[in-house]
LUMMAR-645229 format. One record per residue (C-alpha): x, y, z; residue in three letters. Coordinates in steps of 0.05 Angstrom, whole numbers, plus 5000, padded with zeros to 4 digits. Each point is the difference from the previous one (the first is absolute). Layout:
<pts>
XYZALA/...
</pts>
This chain:
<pts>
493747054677UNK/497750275077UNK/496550684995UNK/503750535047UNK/497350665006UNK/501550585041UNK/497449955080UNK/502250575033UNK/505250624997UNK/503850215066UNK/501450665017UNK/505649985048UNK/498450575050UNK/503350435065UNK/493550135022UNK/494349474972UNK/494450335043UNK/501550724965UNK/500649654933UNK/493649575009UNK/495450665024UNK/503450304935UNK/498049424960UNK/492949985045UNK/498050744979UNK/502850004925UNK/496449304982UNK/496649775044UNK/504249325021UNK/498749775074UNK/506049665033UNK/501049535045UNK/504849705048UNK/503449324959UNK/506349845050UNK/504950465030UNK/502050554964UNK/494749874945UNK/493650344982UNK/495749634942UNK/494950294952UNK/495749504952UNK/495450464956UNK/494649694961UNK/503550034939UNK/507949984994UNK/506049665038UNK/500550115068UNK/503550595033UNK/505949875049UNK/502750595042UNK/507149725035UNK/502550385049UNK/507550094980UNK/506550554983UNK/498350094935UNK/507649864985UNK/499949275022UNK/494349764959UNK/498350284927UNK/494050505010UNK/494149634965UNK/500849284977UNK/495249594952UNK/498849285025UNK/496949494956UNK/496849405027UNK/503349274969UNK/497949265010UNK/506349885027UNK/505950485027UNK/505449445002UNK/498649974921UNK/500450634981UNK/506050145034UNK/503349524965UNK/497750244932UNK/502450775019UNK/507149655012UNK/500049734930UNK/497350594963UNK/505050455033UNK/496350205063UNK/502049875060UNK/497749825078UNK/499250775041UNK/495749705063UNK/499749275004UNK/493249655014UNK/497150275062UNK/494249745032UNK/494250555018UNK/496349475057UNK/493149704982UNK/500150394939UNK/505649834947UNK/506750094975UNK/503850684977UNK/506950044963UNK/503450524966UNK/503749924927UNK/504350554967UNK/499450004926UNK/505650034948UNK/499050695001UNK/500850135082UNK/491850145000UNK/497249575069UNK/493949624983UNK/496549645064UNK/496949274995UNK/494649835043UNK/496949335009UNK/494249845045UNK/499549475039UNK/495149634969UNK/502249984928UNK/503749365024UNK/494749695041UNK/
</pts>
């Protein structure tokens, strides 16, 4: 079986800047500019940290993404366990793949696939 494992959580944000200097003083994490609207933390040790700028109301406020092989497969194994397609497979450019599923349950889990796991 592939190994998947937990890359990053997203925090979806009004104000990323104010959340990141919040983040900054409490731990420590330095952010950076990934994209628009996106500020990106790696720490030595853990996922990544994603700060989206967003209305809290249109996207759930912090989201778990694990990191697959292969989006396109998973998303067809949700469907027949009972999950379903939220965000179809998007593509982040010259760094992977993201897609949302919603569990049986409601709960949105995010896929992520890089680029070169195909390659």
């Amino acid at each position: 079986m592939n190994e998947a494992f937990v890359s990053h959580v997203e925090w979806c944000c009004r104000d990323i800047e104010t959340t990141a200097d919040f983040f900054q003083a409490l731990f420590g994490w330095q952010f950076k500019t990934f994209g628009n609207n996106y500020l990106l933390c790696n720490p030595e040790r853990g996922p990544a940290i994603g700060l989206l700028r967003c209305e809290p109301a249109a996207q759930p406020l912090c989201q778990v993404f694990i990191t697959v092989d292969s989006i396109d497969t998973q998303l067809q194994r949700a469907s027949t366990l009972g999950g379903h397609t939220h965000v179809e497979k998007t593509l982040i450019p010259d760094y992977g793949w993201y897609a949302q599923i919603k569990e049986p349950q409601g709960n949105i889990v995010g896929l992520f696939e890089k680029i070169e796991a195909r390659g």
